[in-house]
C-alpha positions in Angstrom: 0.0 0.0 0.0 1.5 3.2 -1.0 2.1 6.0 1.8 0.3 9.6 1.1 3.0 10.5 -0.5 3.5 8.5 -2.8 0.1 8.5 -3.6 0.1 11.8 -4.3 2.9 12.0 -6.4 0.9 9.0 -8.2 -2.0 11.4 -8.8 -0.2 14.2 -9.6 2.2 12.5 -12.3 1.4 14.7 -15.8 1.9 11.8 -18.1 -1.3 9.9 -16.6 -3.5 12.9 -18.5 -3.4 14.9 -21.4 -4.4 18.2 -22.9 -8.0 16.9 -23.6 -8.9 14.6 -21.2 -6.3 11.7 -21.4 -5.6 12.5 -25.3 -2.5 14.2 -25.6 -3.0 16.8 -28.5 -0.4 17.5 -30.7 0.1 21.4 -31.7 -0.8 22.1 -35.4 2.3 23.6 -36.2 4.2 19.7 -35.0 1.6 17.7 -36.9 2.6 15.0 -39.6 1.2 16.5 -42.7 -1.5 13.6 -43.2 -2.5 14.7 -40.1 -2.5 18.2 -40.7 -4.0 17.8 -44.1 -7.2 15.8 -42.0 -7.1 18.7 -39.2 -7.1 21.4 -42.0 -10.1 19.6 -44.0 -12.3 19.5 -40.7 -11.8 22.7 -40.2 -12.5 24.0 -43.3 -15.7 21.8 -43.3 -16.8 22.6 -40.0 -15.4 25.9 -39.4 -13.7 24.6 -35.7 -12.1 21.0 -35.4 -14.4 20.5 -32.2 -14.3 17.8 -29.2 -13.8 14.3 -30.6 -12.5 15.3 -33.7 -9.4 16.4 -31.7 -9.2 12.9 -30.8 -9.9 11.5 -34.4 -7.0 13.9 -35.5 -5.0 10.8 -34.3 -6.1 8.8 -36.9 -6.6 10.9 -39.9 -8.3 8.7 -42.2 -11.0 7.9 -40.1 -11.6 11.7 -39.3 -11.8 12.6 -43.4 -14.2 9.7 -43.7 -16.2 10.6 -40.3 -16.2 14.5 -39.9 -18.6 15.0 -43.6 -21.2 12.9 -40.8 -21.3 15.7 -38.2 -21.4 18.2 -41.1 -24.4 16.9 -42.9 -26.2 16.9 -39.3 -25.0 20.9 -39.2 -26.1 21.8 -42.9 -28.1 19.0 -44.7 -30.3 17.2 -42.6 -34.1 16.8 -42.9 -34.2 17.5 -38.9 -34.5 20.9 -37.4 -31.9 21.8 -34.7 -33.9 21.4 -32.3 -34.7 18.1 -33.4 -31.3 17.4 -33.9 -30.5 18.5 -30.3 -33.4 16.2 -28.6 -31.7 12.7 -30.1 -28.2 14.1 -29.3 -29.0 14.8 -25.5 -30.8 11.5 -25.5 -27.7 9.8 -26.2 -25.1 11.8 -25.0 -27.6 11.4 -21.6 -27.9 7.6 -22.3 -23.5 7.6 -22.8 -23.3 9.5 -19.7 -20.6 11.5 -21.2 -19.7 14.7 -19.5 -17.9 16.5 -21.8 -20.7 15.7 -24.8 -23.6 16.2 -22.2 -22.3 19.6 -20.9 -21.5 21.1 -24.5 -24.7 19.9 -25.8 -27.1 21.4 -23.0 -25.4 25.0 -23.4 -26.0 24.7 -27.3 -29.8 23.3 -26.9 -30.6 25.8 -24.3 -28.5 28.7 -26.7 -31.0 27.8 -29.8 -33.7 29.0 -28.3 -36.0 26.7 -29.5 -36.3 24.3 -26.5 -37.1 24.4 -22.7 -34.4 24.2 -20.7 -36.1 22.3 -18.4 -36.9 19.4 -21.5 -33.0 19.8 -22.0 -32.4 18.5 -18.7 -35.2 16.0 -18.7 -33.6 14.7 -21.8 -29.7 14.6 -20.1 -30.9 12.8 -17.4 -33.0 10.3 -19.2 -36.1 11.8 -17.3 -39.7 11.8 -18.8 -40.7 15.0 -20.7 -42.8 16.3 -23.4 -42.6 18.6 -26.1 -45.8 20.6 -27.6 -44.3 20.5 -31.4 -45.3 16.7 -33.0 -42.2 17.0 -34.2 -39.8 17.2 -31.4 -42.1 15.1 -29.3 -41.6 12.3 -32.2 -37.9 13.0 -32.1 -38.0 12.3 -29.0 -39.9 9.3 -28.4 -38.2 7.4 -31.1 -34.4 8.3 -30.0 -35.1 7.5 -26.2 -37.1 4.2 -27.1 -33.8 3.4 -29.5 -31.3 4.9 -26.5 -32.6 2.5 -24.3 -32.7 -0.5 -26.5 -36.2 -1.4 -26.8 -38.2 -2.6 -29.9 -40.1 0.6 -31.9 -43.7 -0.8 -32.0 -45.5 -0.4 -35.3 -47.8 2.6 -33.8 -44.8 4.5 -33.0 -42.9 4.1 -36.0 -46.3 4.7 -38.3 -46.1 8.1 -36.3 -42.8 8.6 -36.9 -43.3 7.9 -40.6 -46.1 10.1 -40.8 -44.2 13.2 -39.2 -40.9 12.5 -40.2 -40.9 10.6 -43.5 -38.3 7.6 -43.9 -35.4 10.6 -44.3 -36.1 11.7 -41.2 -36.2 8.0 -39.2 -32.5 7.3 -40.9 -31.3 11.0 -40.1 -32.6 10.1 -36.0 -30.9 6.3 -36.3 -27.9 7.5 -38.0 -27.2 11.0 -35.8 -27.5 8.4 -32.6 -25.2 6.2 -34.1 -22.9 9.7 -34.6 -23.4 10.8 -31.5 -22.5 7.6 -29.7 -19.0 7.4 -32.1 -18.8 11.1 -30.2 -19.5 9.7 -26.4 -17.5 7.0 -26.6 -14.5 8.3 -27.5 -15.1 10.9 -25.3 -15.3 8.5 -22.6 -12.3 6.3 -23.9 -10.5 9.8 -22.7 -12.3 10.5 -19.9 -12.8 14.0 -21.2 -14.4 16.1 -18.3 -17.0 18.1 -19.0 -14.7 21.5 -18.4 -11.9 20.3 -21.3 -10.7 22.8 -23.4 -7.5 21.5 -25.4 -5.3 23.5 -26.9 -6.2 26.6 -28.4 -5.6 26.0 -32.5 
């Protein structure tokens, strides 16, 4: 059994964590150029290389193949963003992962669009409703998903009705998404205050 000091200095050793969580980041102007060529195409997609993508950074041909995903969800998708907000906070809820939970209330409650208090409700995998068919669909289809139960034929008829078969495959896909986000989030224990480096 280690004495307190030891432990300590076992706690306090700098190469157990990183600069984002336990990923250690590597400064833009010391990337290999595949890996700046992948960090420069995210950002020019996205506008910001956020969260996980840091991560994917790592393995650049993952993040050119997987960082047009969360770009379609930010310009092309058939959902709304509030829409796209309700699944995302279902799963990043379901996930449990800080980091993803904590950005994604702050930009639900920023749009404007949705209750904080359904925000929450959502996070913390609590019961709530939403007045707009819509979001309420939204909802009800990604929390019966997120918690791996079948979608009975009623539901899905609604969802098909409100949401059209490009909207059930934007809610299924953007959960798959958003649990690729969470779990590599969690993978690096990101906390929910991370920052990285500033590039």
């Amino acid at each position: 059994m280690p004495n307190t000091d030891e432990l300590k200095a076992m706690l306090d050793n700098p190469d157990d964590f990183g600069t984002f969580g336990r990923f250690v980041e590597t400064p833009v102007e010391e990337m290999p150029p595949q890996m700046r060529e992948a960090f420069d195409f995210t950002e020019k997609l996205r506008g910001l290389v956020p969260g996980p993508h840091k991560i994917w950074a790592a393995n650049p041909s993952l993040l050119t193949t997987i960082a047009p995903i969360g770009a379609y969800f930010q310009t092309k998708s058939t959902l709304s963003k509030a829409e796209i907000e309700i699944a995302t906070c279902v799963v990043c809820g379901h996930w449990r992962s800080a980091y993803s939970s904590y950005e994604h209330e702050k930009i639900a409650e920023a749009l404007g669009k949705l209750d904080p208090a359904n925000v929450e409700a959502l996070i913390a995998g609590l019961p709530t409703v939403f007045d707009d068919p819509r979001q309420q669909i939204v909802y009800e289809l990604s929390s019966t998903l997120a918690a791996a139960r079948v979608v009975p034929q009623g539901l899905f008829r609604r969802a098909q009705q409100l949401l059209g078969d490009a909207g059930i495959s934007d809610v299924t896909v953007l959960m798959g998404w958003f649990t690729a986000v969470s779990l590599t989030l969690m993978a690096y224990d990101v906390p929910s205050n991370a920052t990285g480096l500033d590039q």
